[in-house]
Structure formats: structure tokens, C-alpha cells
Residue frames as qw, qx, qy, qz and C-alpha x, y, z in Angstrom:
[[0.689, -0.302, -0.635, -0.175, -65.51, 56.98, -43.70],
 [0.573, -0.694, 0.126, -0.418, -66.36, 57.21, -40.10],
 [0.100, -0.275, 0.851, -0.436, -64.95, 55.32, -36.92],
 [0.570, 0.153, 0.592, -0.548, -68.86, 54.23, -36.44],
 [0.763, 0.484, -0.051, -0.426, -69.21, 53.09, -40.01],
 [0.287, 0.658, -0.686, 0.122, -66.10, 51.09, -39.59],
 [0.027, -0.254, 0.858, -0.446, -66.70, 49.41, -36.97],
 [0.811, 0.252, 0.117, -0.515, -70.44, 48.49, -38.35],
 [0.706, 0.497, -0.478, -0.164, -68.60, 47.17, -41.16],
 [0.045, -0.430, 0.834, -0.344, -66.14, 45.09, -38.69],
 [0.559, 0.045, 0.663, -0.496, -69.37, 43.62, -36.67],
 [0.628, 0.517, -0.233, -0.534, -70.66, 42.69, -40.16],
 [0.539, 0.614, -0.575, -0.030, -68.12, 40.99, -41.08],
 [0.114, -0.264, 0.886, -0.363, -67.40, 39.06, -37.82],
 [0.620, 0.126, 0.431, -0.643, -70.88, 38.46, -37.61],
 [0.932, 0.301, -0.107, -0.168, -71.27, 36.27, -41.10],
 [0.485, 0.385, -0.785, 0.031, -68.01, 34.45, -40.40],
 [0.358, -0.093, 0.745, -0.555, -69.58, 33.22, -37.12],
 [0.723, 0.252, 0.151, -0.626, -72.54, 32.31, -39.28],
 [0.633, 0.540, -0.495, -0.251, -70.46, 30.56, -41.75],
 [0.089, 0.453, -0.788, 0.409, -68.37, 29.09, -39.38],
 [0.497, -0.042, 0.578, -0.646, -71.33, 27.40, -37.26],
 [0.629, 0.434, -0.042, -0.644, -72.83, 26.24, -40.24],
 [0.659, 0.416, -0.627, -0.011, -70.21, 24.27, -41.51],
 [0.052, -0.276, 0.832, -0.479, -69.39, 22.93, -37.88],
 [0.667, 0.113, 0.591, -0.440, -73.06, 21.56, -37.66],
 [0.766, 0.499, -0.284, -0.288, -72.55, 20.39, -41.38],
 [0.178, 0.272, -0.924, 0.199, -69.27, 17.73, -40.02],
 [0.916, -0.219, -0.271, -0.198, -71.01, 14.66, -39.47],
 [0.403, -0.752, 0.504, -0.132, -69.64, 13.51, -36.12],
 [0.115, 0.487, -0.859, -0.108, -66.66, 10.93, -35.87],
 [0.489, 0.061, 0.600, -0.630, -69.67, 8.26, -34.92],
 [0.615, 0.422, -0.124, -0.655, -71.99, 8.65, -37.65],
 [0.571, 0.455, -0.613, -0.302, -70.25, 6.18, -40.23],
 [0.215, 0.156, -0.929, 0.257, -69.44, 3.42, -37.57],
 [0.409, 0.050, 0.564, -0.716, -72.97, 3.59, -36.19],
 [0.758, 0.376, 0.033, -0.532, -74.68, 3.02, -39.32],
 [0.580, 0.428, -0.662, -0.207, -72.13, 0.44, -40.21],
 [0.172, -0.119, 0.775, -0.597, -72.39, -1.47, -37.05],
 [0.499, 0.256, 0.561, -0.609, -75.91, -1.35, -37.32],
 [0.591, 0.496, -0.434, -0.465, -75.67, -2.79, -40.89],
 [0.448, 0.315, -0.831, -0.098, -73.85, -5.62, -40.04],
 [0.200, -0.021, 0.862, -0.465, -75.87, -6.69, -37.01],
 [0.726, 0.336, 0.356, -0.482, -79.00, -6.50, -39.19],
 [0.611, 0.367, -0.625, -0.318, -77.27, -8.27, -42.47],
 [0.447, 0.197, -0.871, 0.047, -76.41, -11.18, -40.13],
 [0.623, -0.371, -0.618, -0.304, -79.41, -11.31, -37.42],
 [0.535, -0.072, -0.597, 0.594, -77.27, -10.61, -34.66],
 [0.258, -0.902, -0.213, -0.271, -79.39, -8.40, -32.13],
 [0.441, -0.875, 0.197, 0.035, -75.93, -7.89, -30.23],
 [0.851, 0.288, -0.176, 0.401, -72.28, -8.33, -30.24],
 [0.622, -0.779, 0.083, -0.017, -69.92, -7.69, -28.09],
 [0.491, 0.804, -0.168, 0.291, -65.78, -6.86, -27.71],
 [0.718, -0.264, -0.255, 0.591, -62.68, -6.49, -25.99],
 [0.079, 0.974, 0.107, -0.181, -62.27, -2.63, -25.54],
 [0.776, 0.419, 0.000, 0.472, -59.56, -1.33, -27.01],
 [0.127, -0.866, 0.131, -0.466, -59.16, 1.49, -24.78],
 [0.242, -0.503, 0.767, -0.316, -57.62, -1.27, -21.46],
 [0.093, 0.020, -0.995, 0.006, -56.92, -5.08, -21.49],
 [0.054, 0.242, 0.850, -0.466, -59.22, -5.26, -18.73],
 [0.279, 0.406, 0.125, -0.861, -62.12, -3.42, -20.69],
 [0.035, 0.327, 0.873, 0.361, -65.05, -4.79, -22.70],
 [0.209, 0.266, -0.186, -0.922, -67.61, -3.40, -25.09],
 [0.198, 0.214, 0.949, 0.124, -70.93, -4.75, -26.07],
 [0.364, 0.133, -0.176, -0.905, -73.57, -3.30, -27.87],
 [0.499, 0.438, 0.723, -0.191, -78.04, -4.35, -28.25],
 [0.041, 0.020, -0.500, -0.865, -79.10, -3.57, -31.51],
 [0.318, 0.443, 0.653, -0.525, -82.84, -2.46, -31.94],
 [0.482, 0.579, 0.376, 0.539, -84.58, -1.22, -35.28],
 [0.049, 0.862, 0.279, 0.420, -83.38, 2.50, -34.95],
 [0.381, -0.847, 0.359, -0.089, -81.45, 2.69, -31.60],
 [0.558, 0.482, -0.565, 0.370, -77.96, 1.20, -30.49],
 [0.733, -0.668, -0.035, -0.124, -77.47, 0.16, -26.89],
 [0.693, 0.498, -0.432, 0.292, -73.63, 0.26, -26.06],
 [0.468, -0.878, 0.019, -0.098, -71.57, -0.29, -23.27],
 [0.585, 0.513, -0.534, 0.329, -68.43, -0.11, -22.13],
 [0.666, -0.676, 0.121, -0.291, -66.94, -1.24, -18.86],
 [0.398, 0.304, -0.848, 0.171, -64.41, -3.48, -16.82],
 [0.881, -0.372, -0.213, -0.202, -65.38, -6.21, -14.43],
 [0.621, -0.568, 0.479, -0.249, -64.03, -7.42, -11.41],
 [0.617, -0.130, 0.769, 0.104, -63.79, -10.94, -13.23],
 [0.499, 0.632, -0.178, -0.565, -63.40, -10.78, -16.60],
 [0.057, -0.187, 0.974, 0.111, -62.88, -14.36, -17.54],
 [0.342, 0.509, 0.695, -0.374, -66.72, -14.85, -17.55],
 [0.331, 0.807, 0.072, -0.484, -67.17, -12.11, -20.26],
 [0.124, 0.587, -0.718, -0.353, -63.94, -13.44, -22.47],
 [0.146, 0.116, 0.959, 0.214, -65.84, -16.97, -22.54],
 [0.397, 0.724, 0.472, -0.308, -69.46, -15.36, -23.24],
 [0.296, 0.743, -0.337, -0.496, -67.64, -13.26, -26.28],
 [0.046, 0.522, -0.788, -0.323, -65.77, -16.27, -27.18],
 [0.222, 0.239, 0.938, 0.120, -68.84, -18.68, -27.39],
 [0.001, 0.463, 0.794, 0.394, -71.22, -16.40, -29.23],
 [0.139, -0.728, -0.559, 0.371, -73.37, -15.09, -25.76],
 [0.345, 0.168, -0.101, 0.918, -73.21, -11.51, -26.57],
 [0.332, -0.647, -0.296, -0.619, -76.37, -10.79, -25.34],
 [0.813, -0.436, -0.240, 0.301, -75.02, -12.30, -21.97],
 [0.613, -0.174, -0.164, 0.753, -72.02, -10.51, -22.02],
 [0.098, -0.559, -0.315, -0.761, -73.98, -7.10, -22.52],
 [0.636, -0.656, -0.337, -0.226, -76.37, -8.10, -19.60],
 [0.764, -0.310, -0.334, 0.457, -72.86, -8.49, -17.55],
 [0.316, 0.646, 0.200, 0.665, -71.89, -5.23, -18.68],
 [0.329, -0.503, -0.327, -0.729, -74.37, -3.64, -17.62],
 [0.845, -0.426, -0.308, -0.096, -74.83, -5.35, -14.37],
 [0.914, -0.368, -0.096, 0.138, -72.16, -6.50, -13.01],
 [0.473, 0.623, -0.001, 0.624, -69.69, -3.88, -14.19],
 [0.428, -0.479, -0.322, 0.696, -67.50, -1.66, -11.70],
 [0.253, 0.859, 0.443, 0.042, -69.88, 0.92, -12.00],
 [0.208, -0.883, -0.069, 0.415, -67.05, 4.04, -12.07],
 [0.191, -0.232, 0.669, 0.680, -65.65, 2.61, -15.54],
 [0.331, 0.532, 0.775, 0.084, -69.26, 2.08, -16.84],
 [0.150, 0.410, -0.105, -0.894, -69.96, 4.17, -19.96],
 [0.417, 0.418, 0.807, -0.013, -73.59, 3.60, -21.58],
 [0.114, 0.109, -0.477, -0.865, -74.08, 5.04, -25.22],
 [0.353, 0.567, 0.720, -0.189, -78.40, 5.25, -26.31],
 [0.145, -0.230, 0.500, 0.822, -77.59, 5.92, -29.65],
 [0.560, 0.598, 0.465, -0.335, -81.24, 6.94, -31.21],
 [0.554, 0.727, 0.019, -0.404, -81.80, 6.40, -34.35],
 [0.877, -0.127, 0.381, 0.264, -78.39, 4.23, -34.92],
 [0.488, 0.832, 0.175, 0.196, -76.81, 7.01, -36.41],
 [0.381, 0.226, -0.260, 0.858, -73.90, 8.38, -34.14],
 [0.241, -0.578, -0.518, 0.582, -73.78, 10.70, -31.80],
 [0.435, 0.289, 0.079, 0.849, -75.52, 13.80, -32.28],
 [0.107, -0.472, -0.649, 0.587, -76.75, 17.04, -30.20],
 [0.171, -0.169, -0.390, -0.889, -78.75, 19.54, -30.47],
 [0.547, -0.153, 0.247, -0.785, -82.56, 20.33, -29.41],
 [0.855, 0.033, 0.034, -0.517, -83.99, 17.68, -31.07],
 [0.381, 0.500, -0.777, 0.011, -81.81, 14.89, -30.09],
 [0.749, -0.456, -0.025, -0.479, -82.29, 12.01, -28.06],
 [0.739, 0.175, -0.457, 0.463, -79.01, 10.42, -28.14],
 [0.601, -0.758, 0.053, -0.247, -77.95, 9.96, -24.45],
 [0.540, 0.377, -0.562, 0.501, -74.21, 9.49, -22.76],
 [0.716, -0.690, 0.064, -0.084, -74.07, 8.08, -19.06],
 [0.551, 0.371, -0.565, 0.489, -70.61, 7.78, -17.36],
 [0.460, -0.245, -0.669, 0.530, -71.28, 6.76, -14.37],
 [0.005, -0.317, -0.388, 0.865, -72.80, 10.48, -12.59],
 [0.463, 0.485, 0.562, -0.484, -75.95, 9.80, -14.54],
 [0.410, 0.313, 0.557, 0.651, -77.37, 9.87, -18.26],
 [0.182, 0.713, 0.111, -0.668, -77.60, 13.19, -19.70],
 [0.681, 0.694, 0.225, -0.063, -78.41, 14.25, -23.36],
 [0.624, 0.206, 0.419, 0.627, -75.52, 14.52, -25.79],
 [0.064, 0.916, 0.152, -0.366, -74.62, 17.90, -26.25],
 [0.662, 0.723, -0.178, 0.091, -72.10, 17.71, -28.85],
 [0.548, -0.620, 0.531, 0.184, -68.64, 16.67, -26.55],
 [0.738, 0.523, -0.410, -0.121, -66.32, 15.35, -29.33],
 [0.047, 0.514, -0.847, 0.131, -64.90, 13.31, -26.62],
 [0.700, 0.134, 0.418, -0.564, -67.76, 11.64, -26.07],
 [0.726, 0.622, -0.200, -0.212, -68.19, 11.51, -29.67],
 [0.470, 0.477, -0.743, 0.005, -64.46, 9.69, -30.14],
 [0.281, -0.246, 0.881, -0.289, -64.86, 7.78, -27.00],
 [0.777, 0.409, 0.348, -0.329, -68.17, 5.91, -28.70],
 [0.518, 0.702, -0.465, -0.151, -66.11, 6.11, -32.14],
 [0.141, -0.547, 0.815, -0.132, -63.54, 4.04, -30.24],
 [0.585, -0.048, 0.775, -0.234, -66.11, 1.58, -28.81],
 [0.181, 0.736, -0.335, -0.560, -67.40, 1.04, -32.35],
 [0.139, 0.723, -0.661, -0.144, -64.78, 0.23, -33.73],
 [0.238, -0.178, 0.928, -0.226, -63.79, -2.94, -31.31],
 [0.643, 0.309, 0.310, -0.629, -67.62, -3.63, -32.16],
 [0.792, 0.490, -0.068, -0.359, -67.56, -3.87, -35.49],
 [0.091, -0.615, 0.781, -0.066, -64.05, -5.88, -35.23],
 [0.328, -0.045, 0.917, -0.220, -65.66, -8.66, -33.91],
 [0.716, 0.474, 0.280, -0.429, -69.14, -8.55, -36.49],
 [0.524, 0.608, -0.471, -0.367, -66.94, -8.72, -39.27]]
């Protein structure tokens, strides 16, 4: 056997474990996925078009999420005064404490998930799922920190629906 017929064989061989390899990596459903669609279960079993959280990531941090049919609106953030937001969570407001979020948030902790399709994050061409942190919103390209930081918020999310 040649050197050049070797080293076909070699490229071959590298070449379908890349294939394989990719394949299964876009087959993992991201860390998201399950907490999106379960989220978005429990805000439509119980009517709630929002709901809203203490982050779990710092004290001072709070998580609130819109629910639409099909998308997810999340944010995460800290406030300046967060005593306003701990009595809007604790009477109910979560659409209020969203709006504060979102507003009124020190905008260099503000991180806004536009989770189409209320499914997790995922990227790819035909995505539309969108991750802002503060230096603007760009498409979701498949960051798995992203992907756990959203996982995180979540979480706290569904904490409080249940």
C-alpha cells in the first residue's frame, strides 16, 4: 500500500468522524430546551402571561420572564433599588416587575433572552432566538454559556410558578 493511499484512507476516516461527531453535537438538545418548554407549560396551565424571580446567580439579581404563544421574553438584571421589585414579586405584579427589569435595570448587568418558539436556546441559520447582554442583541449562535446562563434563569423562573 502506498504513502498516498494511506493517507486517503486517514482523510477518510477523519473526515466521517467529523461527520459523526457534528451530527450528534447538533442532535444534544441544549441545556434550555426542557426548562423552556416547562416554563412555558406552567405559565399557560395557570394563565400567568409572566412571572418573575430572585436570580440565583447574586442576592441583588432578579429574573422575570413575558410569556407569549410561541416566544419567551426573559430578563435578568439588578437594580439600583431592589426593594420595589421584591414587593412587585411578592404581591403577584410580575408583569410590573418585568417592565422594571427592563427599564429601570443597571443596564451593564442586563441580560435579555427572545426565546422563539419557547423552546430553548437554539442556533443555527434558521433561528431566531436572540441573546442581548448589554453590547446589543445578536442571534444565538450556539454559546453554551449563554445556553446555561438562560438554563440558570429558568430555573429561578420556574421556582416561583410552581
Amino acid at each position: 500500500m502506498s504513502s498516498l493511499e494511506i493517507l486517503r484512507r486517514v482523510a477518510v476516516v477523519v473526515v466521517l468522524a467529523a461527520v459523526a461527531f457534528a451530527a450528534q453535537a447538533q442532535a444534544q438538545e441544549s441545556e434550555s430546551a426542557p426548562l423552556a418548554a416547562e416554563l412555558a407549560e406552567l405559565l399557560s396551565a395557570s394563565g400567568m402571561g409572566a412571572i418573575a424571580a430572585r436570580d440565583t446567580a447574586d442576592e441583588d439579581r432578579f429574573v422575570a420572564a413575558l410569556a407569549f404563544p410561541g416566544t419567551l421574553l426573559v430578563v435578568s438584571a439588578r437594580l439600583e433599588v431592589a426593594l420595589y421589585v421584591e414587593q412587585k414579586i411578592a404581591d403577584g405584579q410580575y408583569r410590573e416587575a418585568y417592565i422594571d427589569l427592563n427599564a429601570a435595570s443597571i443596564p451593564e448587568t442586563k441580560v435579555l433572552i427572545t426565546d422563539t418558539g419557547a423552546d430553548g436556546l437554539s442556533g443555527g441559520d434558521d433561528s431566531a432566538d436572540m441573546v442581548d447582554t448589554g453590547s446589543g442583541a445578536a442571534r444565538y449562535d450556539g454559546d453554551a454559556d449563554a445556553d446555561a446562563q438562560y438554563a440558570r434563569m429558568l430555573r429561578a423562573l420556574i421556582a416561583e410558578a410552581r
